[in-house]
MARPA-44954 format. One record per residue: x, y, z of N, C-alpha, C in turn. Coordinates in steps of 0.02 Angstrom, whole numbers, plus 50000, padded with zeros to 5 digits. Atoms other than C-alpha are relative to their C-alpha. Layout:
<pts>
    n_X    n_Y    n_Z   ca_X   ca_Y   ca_Z    c_X    c_Y    c_Z
      X      Y      Z      X      Y      Z      X      Y      Z
...
</pts>
This chain:
<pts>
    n_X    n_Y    n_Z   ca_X   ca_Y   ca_Z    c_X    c_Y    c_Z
  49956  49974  50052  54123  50727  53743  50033  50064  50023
  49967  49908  49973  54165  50899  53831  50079  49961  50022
  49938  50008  50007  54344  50799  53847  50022  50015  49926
  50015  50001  50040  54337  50827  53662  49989  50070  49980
  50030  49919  50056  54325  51013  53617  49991  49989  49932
  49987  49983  50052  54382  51000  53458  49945  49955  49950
  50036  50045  50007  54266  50858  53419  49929  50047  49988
  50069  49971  50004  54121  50960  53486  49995  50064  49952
  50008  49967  50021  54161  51119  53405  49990  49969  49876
  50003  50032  50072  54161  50991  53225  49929  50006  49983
  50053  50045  50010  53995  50922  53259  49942  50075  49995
  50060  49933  50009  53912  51092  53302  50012  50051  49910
  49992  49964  50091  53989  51174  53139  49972  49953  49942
  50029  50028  50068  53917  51024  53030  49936  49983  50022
  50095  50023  49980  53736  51027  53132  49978  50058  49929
  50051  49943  50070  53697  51169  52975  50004  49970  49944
  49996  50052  50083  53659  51072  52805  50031  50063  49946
  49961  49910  50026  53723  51287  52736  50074  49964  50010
  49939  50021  49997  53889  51218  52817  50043  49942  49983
  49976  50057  50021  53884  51057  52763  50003  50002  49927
  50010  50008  50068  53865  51098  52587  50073  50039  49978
  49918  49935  50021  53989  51251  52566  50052  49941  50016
  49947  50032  49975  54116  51097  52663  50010  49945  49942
  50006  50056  50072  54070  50969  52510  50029  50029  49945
  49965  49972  50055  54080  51109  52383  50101  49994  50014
  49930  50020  50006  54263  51125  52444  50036  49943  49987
  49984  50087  49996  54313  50946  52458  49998  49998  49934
  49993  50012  50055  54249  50931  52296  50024  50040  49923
  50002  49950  50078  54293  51075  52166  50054  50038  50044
  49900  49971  49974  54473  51148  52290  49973  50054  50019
  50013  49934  49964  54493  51315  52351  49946  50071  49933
  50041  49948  50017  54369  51460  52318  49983  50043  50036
  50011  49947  49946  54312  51621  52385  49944  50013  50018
  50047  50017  49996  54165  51657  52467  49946  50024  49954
  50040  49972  50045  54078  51745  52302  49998  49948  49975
  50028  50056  50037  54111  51592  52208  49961  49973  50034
  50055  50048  49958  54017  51488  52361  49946  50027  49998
  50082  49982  49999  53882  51601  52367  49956  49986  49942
  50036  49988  50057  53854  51576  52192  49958  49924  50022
  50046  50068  50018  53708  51439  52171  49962  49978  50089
  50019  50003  49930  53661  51463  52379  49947  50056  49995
  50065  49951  49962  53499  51530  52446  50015  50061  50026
  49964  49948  49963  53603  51663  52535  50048  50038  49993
  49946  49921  49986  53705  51832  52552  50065  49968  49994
  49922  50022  49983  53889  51803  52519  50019  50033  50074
  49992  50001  49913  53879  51875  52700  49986  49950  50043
  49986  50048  49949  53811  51735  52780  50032  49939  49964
  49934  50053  49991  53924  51611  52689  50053  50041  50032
  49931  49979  49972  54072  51711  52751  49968  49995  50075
  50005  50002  49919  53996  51684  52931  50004  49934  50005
  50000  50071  50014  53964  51503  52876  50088  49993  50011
  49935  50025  49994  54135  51500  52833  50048  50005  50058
  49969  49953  49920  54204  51606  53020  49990  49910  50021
  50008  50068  49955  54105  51440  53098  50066  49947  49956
  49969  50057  50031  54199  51311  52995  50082  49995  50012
  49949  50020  49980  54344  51373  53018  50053  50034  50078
  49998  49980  49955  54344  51432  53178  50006  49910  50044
  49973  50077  49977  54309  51218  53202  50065  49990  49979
  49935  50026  50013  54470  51184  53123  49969  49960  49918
  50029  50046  50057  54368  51122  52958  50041  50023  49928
  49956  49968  50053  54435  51255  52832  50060  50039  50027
  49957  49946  49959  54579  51376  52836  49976  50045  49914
  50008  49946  50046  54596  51525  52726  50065  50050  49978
  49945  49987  50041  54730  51607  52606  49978  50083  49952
  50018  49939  50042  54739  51797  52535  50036  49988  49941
  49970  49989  50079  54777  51799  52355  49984  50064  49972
  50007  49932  50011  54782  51998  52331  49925  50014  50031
  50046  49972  49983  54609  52057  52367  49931  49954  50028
  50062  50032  49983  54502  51897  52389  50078  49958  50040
  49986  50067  49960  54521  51767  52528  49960  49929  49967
  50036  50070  50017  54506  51573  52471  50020  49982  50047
  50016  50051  49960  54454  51454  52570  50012  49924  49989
  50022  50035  50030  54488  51271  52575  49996  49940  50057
  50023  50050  49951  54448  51103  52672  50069  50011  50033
  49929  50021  49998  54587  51082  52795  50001  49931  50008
  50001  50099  49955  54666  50893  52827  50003  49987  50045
  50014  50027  49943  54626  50802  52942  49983  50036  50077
  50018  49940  49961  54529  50941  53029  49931  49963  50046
  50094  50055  49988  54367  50804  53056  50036  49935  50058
  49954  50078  49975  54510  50669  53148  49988  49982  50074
  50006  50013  49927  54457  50720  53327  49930  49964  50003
  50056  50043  49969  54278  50668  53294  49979  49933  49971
  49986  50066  50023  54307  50537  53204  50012  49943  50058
  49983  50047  49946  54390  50463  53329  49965  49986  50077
  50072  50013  49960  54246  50497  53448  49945  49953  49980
  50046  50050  50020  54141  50406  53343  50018  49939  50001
  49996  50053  49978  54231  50262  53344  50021  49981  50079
  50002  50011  49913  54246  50265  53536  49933  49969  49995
  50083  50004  49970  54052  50276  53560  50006  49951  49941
  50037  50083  50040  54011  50150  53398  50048  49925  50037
  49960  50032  49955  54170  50043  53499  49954  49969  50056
  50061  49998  49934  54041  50049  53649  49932  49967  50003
  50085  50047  50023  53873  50008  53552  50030  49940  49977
  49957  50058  50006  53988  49876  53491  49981  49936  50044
  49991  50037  49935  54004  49790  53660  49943  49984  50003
  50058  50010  49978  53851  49823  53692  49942  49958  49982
  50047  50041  50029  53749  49746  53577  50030  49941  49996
  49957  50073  49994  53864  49587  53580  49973  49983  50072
  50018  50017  49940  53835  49595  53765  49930  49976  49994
  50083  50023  50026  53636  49594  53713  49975  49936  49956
  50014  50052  50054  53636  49450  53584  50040  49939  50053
  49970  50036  49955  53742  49354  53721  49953  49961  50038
  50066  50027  49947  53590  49370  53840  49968  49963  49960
  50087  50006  50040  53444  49343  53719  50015  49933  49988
  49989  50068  50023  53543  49201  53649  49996  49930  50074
  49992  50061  49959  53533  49102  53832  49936  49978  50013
</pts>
């Protein structure tokens, strides 16, 4: 995958279930800042706002000043590079296991 930055830098920003949640909340309830996200999280509205640096440092969110607070919100089609990695490699197990049921079957 290291052909794939953008891919890898996805997959490492959604290895944190912290980053995967704050990325749902958006998706599902639009832009917010990171006081609203912190609300109802285990954690410091400091480390969501680092949560959030990773996320969108992948290309996952972007971010918007509206006078004194920054919102945050999913961006589109920010997930499309590893997407499309995944269906490479499932493309691959694909073959593969066809190739396998090929054998077994002779």
């Amino acid at each position: 995958m290291s052909d794939r930055p953008e891919a890898e830098a996805v997959f490492a920003a959604l290895a944190d279930p912290t980053r995967r949640t704050v990325l749902d909340r958006l998706a599902e309830e639009g832009p917010m800042s990171a006081s609203q996200l912190a609300t109802g999280f285990p954690v410091s509205r400091q480390a969501v706002v680092k949560h959030l640096a990773t996320l969108s440092d992948a290309g996952l969110v972007t971010s918007q000043r509206a006078g004194r607070e920054v919102r945050y919100q999913v961006a589109p089609g920010a997930i499309d590079d590893a997407v499309a990695w995944l269906r490479i490699v499932g493309a691959r197990w694909d073959e593969r296991l066809s190739g396998l049921r090929r054998h077994l079957s002779r």
